[in-house]
DOKOLTI-677902 format. One record per residue: x, y, z of N, C-alpha, C, O in turn; residue number from 1. Coordinates in steps of 0.001 Angstrom, whole numbers, plus 500000, padded with zeros to 6 digits. Atoms other than C-alpha are relative to their C-alpha. Layout:
BEGIN
<vodren n_east="X" n_north="Y" n_up="Z" ca_east="X" ca_north="Y" ca_up="Z" c_east="X" c_north="Y" c_up="Z" o_east="X" o_north="Y" o_up="Z" nr="NUM"/>
...
This chain:
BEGIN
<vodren n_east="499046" n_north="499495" n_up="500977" ca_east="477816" ca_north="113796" ca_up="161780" c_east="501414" c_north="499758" c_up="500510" o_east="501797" o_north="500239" o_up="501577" nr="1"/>
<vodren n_east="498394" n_north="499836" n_up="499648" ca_east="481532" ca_north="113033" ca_up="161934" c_east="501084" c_north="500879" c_up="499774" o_east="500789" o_north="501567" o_up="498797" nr="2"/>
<vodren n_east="499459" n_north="498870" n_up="500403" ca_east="484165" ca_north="115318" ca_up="161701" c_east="501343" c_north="499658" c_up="499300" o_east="502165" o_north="499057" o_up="499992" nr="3"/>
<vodren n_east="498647" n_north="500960" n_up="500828" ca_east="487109" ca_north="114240" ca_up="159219" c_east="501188" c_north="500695" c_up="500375" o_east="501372" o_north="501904" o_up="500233" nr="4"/>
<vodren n_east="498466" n_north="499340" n_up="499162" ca_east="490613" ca_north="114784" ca_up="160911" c_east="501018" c_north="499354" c_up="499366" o_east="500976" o_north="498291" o_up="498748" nr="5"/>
<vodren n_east="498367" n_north="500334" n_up="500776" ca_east="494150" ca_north="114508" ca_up="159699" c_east="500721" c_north="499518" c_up="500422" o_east="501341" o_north="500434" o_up="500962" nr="6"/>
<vodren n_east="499275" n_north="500346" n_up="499461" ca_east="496194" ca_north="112631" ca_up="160925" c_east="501717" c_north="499876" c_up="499557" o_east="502069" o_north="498987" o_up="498782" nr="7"/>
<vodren n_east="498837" n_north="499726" n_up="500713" ca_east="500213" ca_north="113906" ca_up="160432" c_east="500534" c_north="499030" c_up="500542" o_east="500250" o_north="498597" o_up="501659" nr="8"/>
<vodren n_east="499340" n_north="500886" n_up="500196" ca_east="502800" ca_north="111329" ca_up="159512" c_east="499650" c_north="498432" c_up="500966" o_east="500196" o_north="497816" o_up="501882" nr="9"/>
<vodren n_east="500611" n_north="501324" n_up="499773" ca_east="500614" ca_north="108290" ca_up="159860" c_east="500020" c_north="498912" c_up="499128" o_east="500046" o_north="497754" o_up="499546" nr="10"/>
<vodren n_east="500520" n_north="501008" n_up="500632" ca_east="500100" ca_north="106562" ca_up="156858" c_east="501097" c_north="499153" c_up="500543" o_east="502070" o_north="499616" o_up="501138" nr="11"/>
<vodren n_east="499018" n_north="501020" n_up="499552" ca_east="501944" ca_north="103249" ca_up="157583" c_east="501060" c_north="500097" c_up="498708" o_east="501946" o_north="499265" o_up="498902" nr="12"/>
<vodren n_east="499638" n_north="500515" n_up="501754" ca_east="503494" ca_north="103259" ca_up="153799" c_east="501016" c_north="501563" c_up="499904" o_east="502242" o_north="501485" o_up="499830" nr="13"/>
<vodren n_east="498980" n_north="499148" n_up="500027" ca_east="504921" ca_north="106805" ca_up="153690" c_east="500272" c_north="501102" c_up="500969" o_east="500838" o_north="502171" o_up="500742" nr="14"/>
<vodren n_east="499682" n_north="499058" n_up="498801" ca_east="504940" ca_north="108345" ca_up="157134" c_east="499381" c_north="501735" c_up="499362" o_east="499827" o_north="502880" o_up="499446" nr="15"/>
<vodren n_east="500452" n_north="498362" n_up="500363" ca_east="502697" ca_north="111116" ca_up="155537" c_east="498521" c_north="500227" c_up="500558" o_east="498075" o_north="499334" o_up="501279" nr="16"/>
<vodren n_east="500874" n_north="500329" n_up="499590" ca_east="499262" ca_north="112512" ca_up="156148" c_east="498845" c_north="498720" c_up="499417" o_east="498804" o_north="498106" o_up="498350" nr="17"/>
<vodren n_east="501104" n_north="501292" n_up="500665" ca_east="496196" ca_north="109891" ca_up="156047" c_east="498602" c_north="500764" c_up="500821" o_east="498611" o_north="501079" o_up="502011" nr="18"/>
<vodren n_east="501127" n_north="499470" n_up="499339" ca_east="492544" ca_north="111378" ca_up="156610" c_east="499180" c_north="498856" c_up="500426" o_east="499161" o_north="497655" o_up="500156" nr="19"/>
<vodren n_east="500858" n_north="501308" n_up="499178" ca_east="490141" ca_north="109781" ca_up="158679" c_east="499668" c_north="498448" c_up="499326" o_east="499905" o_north="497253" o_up="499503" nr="20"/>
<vodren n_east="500393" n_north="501072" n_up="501128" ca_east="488580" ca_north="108239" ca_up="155841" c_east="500506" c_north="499025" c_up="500091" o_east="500099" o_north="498009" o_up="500655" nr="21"/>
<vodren n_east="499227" n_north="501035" n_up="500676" ca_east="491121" ca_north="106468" ca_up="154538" c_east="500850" c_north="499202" c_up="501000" o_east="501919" o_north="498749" o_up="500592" nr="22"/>
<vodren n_east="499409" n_north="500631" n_up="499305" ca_east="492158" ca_north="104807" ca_up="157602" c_east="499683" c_north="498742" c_up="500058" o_east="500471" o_north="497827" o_up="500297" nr="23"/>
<vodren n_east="500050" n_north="501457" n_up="500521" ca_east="490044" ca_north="101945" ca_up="156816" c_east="500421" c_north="498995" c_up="498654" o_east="500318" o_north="497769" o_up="498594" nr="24"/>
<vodren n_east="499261" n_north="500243" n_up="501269" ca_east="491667" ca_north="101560" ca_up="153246" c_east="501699" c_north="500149" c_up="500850" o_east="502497" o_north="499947" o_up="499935" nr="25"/>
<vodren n_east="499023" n_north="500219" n_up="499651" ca_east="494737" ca_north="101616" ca_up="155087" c_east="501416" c_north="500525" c_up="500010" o_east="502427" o_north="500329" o_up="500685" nr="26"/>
<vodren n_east="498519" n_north="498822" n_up="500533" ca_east="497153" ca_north="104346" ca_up="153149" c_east="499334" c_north="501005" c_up="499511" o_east="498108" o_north="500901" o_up="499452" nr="27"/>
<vodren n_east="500189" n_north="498570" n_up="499896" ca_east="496884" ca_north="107867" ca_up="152345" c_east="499048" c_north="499741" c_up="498166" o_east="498702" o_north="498833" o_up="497411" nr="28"/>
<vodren n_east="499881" n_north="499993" n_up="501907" ca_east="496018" ca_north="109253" ca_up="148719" c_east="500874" c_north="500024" c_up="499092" o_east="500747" o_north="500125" o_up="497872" nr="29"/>
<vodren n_east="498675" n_north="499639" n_up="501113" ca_east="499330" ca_north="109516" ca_up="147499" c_east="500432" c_north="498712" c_up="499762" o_east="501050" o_north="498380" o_up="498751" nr="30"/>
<vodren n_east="499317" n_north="500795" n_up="500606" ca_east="500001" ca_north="106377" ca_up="147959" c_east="499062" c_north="499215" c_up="499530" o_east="499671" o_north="498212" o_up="499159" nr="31"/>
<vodren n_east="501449" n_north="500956" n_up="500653" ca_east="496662" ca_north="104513" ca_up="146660" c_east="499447" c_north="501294" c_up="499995" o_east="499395" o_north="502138" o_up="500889" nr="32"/>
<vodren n_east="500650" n_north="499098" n_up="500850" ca_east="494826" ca_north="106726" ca_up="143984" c_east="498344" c_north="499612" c_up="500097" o_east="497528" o_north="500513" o_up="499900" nr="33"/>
<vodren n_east="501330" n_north="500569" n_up="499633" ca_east="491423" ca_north="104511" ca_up="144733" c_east="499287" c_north="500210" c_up="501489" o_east="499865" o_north="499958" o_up="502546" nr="34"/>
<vodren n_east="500560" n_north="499563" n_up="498993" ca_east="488963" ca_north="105601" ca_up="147136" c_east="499166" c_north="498858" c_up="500717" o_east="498334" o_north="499094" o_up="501593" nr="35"/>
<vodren n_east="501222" n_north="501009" n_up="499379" ca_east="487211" ca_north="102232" ca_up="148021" c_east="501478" c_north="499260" c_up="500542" o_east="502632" o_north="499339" o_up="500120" nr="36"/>
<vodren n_east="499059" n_north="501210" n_up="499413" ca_east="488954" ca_north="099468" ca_up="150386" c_east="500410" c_north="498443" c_up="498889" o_east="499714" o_north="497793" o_up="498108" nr="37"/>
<vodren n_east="499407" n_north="501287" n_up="501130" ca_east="490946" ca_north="096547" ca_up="148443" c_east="500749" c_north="499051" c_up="500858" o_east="501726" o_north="499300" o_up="501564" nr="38"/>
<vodren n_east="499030" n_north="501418" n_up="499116" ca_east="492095" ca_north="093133" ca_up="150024" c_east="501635" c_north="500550" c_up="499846" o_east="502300" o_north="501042" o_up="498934" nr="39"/>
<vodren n_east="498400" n_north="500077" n_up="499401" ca_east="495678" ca_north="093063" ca_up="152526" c_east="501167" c_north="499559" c_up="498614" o_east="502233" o_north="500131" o_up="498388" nr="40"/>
<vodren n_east="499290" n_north="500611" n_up="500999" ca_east="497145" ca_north="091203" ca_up="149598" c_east="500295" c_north="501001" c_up="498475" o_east="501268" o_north="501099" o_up="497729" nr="41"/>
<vodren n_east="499933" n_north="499311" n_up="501211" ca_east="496100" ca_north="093545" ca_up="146877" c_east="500440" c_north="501325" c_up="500204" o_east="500644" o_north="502058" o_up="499236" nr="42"/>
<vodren n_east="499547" n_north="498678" n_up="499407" ca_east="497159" ca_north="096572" ca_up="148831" c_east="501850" c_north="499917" c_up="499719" o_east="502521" o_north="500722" o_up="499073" nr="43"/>
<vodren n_east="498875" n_north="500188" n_up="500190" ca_east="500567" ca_north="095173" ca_up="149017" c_east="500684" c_north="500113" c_up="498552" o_east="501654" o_north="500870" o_up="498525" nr="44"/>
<vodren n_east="500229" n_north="500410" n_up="501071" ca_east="500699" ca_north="094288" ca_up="145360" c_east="500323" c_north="501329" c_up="499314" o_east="501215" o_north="501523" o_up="498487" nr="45"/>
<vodren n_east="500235" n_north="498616" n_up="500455" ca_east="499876" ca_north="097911" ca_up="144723" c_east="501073" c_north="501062" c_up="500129" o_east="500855" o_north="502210" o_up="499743" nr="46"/>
């Protein structure tokens, strides 16, 4: 079992939090509303 941790003023995008999760998607939830990973290119885009 893993334990999901917070990490404060990380996301790369708005220096806010980003949970474990979403560290392989790359930005928080505030700033990407989608919960699955999306190509470097389409992240940007976004």
């Amino acid at each position: 079992m893993v334990v999901p941790m917070i990490f404060k003023e990380m996301c790369p995008n708005c220096n806010g939090e980003i949970e474990s999760e979403r560290l392989k998607i790359g930005v928080c939830k505030k700033c990407l509303k989608e919960d699955k990973e999306v190509e470097k290119t389409e992240l940007c885009k976004k």
